[in-house]
N, C-alpha and C positions, 0 to 999 in steps of 0.2 A: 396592100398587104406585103409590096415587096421587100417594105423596110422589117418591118415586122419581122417575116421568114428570115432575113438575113441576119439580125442580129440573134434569133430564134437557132437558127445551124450553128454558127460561131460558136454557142452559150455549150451545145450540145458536143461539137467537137473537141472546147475545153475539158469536159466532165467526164469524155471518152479518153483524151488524151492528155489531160493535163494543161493544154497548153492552146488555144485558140488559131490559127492562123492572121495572122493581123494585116500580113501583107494583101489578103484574099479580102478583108475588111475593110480595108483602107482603098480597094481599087472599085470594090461593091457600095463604097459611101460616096465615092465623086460620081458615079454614075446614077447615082439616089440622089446626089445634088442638081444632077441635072432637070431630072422626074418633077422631081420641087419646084422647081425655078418654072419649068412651067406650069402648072397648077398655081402657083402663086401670079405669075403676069397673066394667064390666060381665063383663068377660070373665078374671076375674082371682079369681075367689069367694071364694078363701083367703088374698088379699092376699100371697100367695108371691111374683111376680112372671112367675109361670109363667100360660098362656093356653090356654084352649080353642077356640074359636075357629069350632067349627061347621066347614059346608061352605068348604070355602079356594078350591077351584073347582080341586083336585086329585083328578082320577078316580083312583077305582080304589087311593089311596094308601094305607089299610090295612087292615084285617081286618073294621071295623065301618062302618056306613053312619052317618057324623058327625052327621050332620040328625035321626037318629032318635037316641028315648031308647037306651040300653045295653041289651042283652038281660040283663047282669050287675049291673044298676043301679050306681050311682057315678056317676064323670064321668070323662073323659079328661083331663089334662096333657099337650096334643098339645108334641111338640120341632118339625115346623113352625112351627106357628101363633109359638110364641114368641119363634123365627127370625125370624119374618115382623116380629113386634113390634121385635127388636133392630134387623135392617134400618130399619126405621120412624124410629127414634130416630135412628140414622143420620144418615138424608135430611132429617130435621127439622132436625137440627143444622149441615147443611151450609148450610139453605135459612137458619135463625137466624146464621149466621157472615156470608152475604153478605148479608144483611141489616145488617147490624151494621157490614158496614163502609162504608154510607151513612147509615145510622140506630141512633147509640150505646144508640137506648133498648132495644134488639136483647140486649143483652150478656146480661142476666141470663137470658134463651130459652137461650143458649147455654150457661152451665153447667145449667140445669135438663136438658137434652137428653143431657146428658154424663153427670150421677149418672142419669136414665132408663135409660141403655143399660148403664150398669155396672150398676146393681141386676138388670137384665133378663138381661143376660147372663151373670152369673156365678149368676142363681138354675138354669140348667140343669145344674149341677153340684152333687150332695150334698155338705154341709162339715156332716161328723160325725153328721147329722139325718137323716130322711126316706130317700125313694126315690129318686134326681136321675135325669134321661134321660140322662145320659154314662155307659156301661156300660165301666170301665177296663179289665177279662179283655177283652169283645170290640172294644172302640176306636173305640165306636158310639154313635150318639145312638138311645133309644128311645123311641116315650109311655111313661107312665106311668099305668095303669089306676087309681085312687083307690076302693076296692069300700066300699060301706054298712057294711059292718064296720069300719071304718078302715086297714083291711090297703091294700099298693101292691105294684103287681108293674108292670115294665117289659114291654111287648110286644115279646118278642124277636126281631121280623120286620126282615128288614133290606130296607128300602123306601126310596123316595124322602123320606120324612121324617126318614130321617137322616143325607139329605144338605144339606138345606133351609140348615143353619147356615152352609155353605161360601159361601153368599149374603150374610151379615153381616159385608162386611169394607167399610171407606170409607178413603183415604186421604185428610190433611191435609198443605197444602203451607205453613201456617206463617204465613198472611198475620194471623189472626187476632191471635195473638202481637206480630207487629211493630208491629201496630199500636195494641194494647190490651195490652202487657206484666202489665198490673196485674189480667188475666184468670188467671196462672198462682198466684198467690198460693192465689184459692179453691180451684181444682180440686187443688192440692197438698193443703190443708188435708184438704179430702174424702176424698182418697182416701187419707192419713194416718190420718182416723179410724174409716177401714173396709177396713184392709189385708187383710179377707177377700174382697171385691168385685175382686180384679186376681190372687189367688191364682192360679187354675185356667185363665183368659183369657190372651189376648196382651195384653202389658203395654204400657198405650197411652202411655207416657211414656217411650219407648224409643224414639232415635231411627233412624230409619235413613240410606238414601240422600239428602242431600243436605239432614239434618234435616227431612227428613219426618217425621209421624206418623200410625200408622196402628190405628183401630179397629176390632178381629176378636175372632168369638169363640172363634177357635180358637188356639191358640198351637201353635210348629211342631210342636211332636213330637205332639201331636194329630191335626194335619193333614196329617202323613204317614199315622197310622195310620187316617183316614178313606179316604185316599187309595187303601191297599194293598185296602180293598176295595170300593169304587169304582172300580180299574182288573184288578180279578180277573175273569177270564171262568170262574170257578165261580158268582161271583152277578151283579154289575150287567152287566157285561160278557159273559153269558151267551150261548151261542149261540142260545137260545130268546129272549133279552131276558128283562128284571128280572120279570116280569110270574110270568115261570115260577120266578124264585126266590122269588119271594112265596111261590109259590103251594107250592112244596117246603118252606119254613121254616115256615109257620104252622101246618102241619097236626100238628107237634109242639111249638111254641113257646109258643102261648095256653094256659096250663092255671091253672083255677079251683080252686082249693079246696072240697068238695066237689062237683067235677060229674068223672065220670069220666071221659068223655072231649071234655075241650074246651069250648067254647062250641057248641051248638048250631049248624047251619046253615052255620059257619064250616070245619070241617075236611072236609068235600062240597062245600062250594064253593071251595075250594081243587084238590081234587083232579080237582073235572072241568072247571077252568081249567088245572090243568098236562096233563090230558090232551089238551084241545082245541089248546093251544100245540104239541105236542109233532106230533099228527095235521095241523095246517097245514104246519107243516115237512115233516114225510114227503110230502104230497102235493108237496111243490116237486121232487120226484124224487130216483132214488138219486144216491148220489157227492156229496150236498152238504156240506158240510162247514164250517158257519161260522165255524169257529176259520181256517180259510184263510183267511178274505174279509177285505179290506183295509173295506168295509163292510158292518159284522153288519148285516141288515134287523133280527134281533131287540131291539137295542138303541138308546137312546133316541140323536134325533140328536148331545146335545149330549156323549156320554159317547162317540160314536165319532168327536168332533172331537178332547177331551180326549185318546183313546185315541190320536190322529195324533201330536198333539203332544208328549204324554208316553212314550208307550210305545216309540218310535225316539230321542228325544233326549234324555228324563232318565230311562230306565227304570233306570238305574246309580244314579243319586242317591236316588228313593224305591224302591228293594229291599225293603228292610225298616223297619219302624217302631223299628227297634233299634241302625240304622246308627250311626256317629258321626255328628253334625252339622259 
């Protein structure tokens, strides 16, 4: 988030003052480069584009304690963390554009920042190879467990880590272009000689309102089908909150090849989280009924502002992930 914040102040300090501090910018992006540079050689082991990421300072978000070795040995390809990285690319690239447009020697950060985030974010999608975290049957992003045998299985728990992606969208208003025309040449070139890199993503050279451009990694019919369960009160939206849909999907979700049932530790700890969730609720008294409440206590704040805003005035538009567009 530290790119984020930074170009987040800068934007703030212009609209206060007119005027950005750029020197402050420019000493806060070499030091963001450095941030970068390791996450990209360190945390990246198989050069996939994909990340692990360790503790992200996400409690509770899924099945294994991140910090520690695996009880399954392998490693994790968390769909946060790599979220976390395409965001990253992002905000580097915003911070490299207004850069660039006081300081031309800026230009070439900004396409580096541009193939970063394609490579990034189109590696969360399998194209014909491997295990990808986009599971297309459920319309979901999930880790992907990587076992010492070479085997990959997707953790099919649907948690806050597969909503993380819905974070990696940045919109461009075009200054860059007008001003450095001769910037579209390479990123065409690029993305001509890896037209698998824009396949599965929203196509960032598609313009919108008012020639905008905008970098996500979800493209729509995606991001309705995240959406449909993200605004379901069977899981995210639960009247016990997500915590208890974990805690109901893992216990049949995680299964290892040879272990009979489960991961160890994980499907008990599961089950006396959903039953602790469920015994908090009964003590709130009879007649409660959170599918009534205009605000579930169980569900996370930002998914019962979401639920205001969507669920009264576009619940017709995302219905289904199958509507027309």
């Amino acid at each position: 988030m530290h790119a984020w914040s930074t170009i987040f102040t800068y934007r703030l300090e212009a609209a206060a003052r007119g005027q950005g501090v750029v020197d402050w910018l420019e000493r806060s992006f070499h030091g963001l480069l450095l941030n970068f540079t390791w996450w990209v050689n360190r945390k990246d082991r198989a050069d996939k584009n994909v990340f692990e990421g360790g503790f992200l300072g996400l409690d509770n978000i899924g099945v294994f304690d991140r910090s520690a070795p695996l009880p399954t040995g392998g490693y994790l390809e968390q769909a946060d963390g790599t979220a976390w990285m395409a965001l990253f690319c992002q905000n580097m690239l915003e911070i490299a554009v207004e850069l660039t447009m006081h300081r031309a020697t800026y230009l070439r950060m900004c396409l580096k920042f541009v193939e970063h985030f394609l490579w990034i974010s189109s590696s969360m999608f399998a194209d014909g190879e491997g295990v990808g975290m986009w599971d297309e049957q459920d319309g979901f992003f999930y880790d992907v467990l990587q076992l010492p045998n070479r085997s990959a299985q997707r953790l099919k728990v649907r948690s806050m880590v597969g909503l993380l992606p819905l974070c990696a969208v940045t919109v461009f208003h075009g200054q860059l272009r007008e001003q450095y025309p001769e910037v579209a040449g390479p990123i065409r070139d690029f993305m001509d000689a890896h037209p698998e890199l824009t396949r599965k993503i929203h196509d960032p050279t598609r313009p919108g309102c008012e020639g905008r451009l905008m970098a996500a990694v979800l493209d729509e019919t995606r991001l309705r089908r995240v959406l449909e369960r993200m605004l379901d009160e069977n899981e995210f939206l639960s009247p016990y909150g997500n915590p208890l849909a974990v805690a109901a999907a893992c216990a049949g979700a995680v299964r290892i090849p040879g272990r009979r049932s489960g991961i160890p530790g994980v499907v008990s700890a599961c089950r006396i989280g959903q039953r602790h969730v469920r015994r908090q609720f009964e003590l709130a008294g009879p007649g409660v009924d959170a599918r009534e409440r205009t605000d579930n206590p169980g569900a996370p704040a930002v998914l019962q502002l979401l639920r205001r805003g969507l669920h009264h005035r576009l619940s017709n538009r995302f219905r289904s992930a199958h509507d027309s567009l």
